[in-house]
C-alpha positions, 0 to 999 in steps of 0.5 A, a space after each residue: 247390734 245391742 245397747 251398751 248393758 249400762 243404758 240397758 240398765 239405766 233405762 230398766 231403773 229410769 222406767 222402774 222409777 217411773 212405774 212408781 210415781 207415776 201409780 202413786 199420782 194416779 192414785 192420788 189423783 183419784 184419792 183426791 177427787 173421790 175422798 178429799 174434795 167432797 169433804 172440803 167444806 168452804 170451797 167456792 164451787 169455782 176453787 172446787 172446779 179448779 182443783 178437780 179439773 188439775 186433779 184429773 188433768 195429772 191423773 190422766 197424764 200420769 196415767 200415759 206415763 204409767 202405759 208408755 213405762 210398762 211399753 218400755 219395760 217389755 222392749 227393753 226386757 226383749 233386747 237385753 234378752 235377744 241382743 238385738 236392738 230392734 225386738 221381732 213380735 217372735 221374739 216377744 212370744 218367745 219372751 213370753 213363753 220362757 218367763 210366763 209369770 212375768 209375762 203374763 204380769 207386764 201383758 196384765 201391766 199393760 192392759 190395766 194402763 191402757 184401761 186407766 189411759 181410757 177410763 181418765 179419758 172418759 171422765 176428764 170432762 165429766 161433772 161431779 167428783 164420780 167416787 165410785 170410779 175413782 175409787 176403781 181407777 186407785 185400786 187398779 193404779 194399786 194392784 197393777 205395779 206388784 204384778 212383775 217383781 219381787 212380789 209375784 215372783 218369790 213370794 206370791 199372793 199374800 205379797 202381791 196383796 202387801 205390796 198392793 196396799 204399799 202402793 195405794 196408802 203410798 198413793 193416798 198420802 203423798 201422792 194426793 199431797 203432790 196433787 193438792 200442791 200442784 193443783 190448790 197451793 196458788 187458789 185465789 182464796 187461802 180459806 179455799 186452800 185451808 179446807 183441801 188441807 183440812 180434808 187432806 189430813 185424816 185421809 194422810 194419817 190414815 194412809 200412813 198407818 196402813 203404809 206402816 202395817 204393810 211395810 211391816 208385813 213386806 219385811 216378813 215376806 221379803 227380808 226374814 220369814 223368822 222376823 230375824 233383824 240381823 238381816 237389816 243390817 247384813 244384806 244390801 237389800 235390808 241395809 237399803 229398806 232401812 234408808 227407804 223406812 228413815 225416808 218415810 218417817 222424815 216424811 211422816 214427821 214433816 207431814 206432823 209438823 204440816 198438820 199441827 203447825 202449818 195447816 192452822 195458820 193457812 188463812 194467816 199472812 204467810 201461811 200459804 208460802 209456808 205450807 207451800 215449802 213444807 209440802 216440798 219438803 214432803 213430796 222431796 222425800 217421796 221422791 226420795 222413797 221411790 228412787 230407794 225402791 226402784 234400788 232395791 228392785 235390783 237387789 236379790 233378797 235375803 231369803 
């Protein structure tokens, strides 16, 4: 007795999706302690506390969610290849030795997870913002999601090296904002608020225009080595990177309209209902991005 290939392949997509967001909070988790909170000046040292102990508590928690999906991703691979429901640790080496490369990257998964499970574990309690290991645990968040896919499967290190710099300036910029909402949007003083974002934003535009360099450099590994545009328009795969491009961009310019409009008017009355809003518009078409790049995980490539 199996699963019904339908729930197979929603829990394949549920957990893919899951990847994703949940290495883009863990990077952004530690973007924000390592990059944004030592340079928010005016902070009282009590809002300061607040958002690094909210900022670790999503870290580390997303971190779980990172660990359990890779778990989930190996069951679910052994079942859909085994037809069975209850998969034998036979059955995983047999997995394991058929599909080497993929093997290797979801045991490299899951060890990365679980050393990010303890390192935000050890660190929770911690004083001070511990840059160096942050910066550590953003760089292994990064590095761990290209280690099964399209990346390491067709088009090697080069790629796994672009997808890897996708994941953390993905991270960097809308995952610290999903991080700064949840943790800063409802601190006592708005002049607290106004720094985080203040500090937030040259870390935002850098993350954007290293997102643009290498969603540039994964359309050359992945859709036309030959950097032909027809293929944009005349396979699924490049039909669905287009929708996922035109994503970010709306984020992009929801994330101007916050830096030049919004973020100058957080002390004023109002301003923090309306940064509120705006970061939700922003963190929508994140998630947005993610369901469009769990969709194009399912679909071969042109080349």
């Amino acid at each position: 007795m199996t699963l019904d290939p339908a729930v197979i392949a929603a829990i394949k997509n549920t957990t893919r999706a899951a990847v994703y967001g949940a290495s883009a909070l863990v990077v952004g988790a530690a973007v924000f302690q390592a990059l944004v909170l030592p340079r928010a000046t005016g902070m009282s040292a009590d809002d300061r506390a607040f958002a690094r102990t909210g900022a670790r508590t999503i870290g580390y928690f997303a971190a779980w969610v990172l660990l359990l999906s890779h778990l989930a991703r190996l069951y679910i691979q052994v079942i859909d290849s085994f037809l069975v429901a209850v998969p034998t640790t036979e059955m995983i080496g047999q997995l394991f030795f058929s599909t080497r490369t993929w093997g290797r990257g979801i045991l490299a998964q899951i060890i990365i997870s679980a050393s990010l499970v303890g390192i935000l574990l050890a660190t929770r309690r911690a004083r001070g913002t511990l840059p160096w290991w942050m910066t550590g645990t953003a760089l292994l968040a990064a590095v761990c999601v290209p280690l099964t896919g399209h990346a390491i499967g067709h088009a090697g290190p080069v790629a796994v090296a672009a997808q890897s710099t996708h994941v953390l300036a993905v991270g960097s910029w809308l995952g610290t904002l999903t991080v700064l909402w949840l943790t800063c949007r409802r601190l006592p003083a708005a002049a607290g608020l106004a720094a985080v974002v203040r500090a937030f934003s040259p870390v935002a535009l850098t993350s954007a225009a290293v997102l643009a360099l290498a969603g540039v450099a994964t359309y050359f590994l992945h859709v036309s080595s030959s950097g032909n545009l027809s293929h944009l328009l005349s396979t699924q795969y490049g039909v669905v990177l287009v929708l996922k491009i035109a994503v970010f961009l709306s984020a992009a310019g929801a994330g101007y309209v916050n830096w030049q409009h919004v973020t100058p008017r957080l002390e004023r009355t109002g301003g923090r209902a309306t940064f509120t809003r705006s970061a939700a518009l922003e963190i929508g078409l994140a998630v947005m991005a993610v369901l469009l790049t769990t969709v194009l995980t399912n679909l071969e490539q042109p080349e």
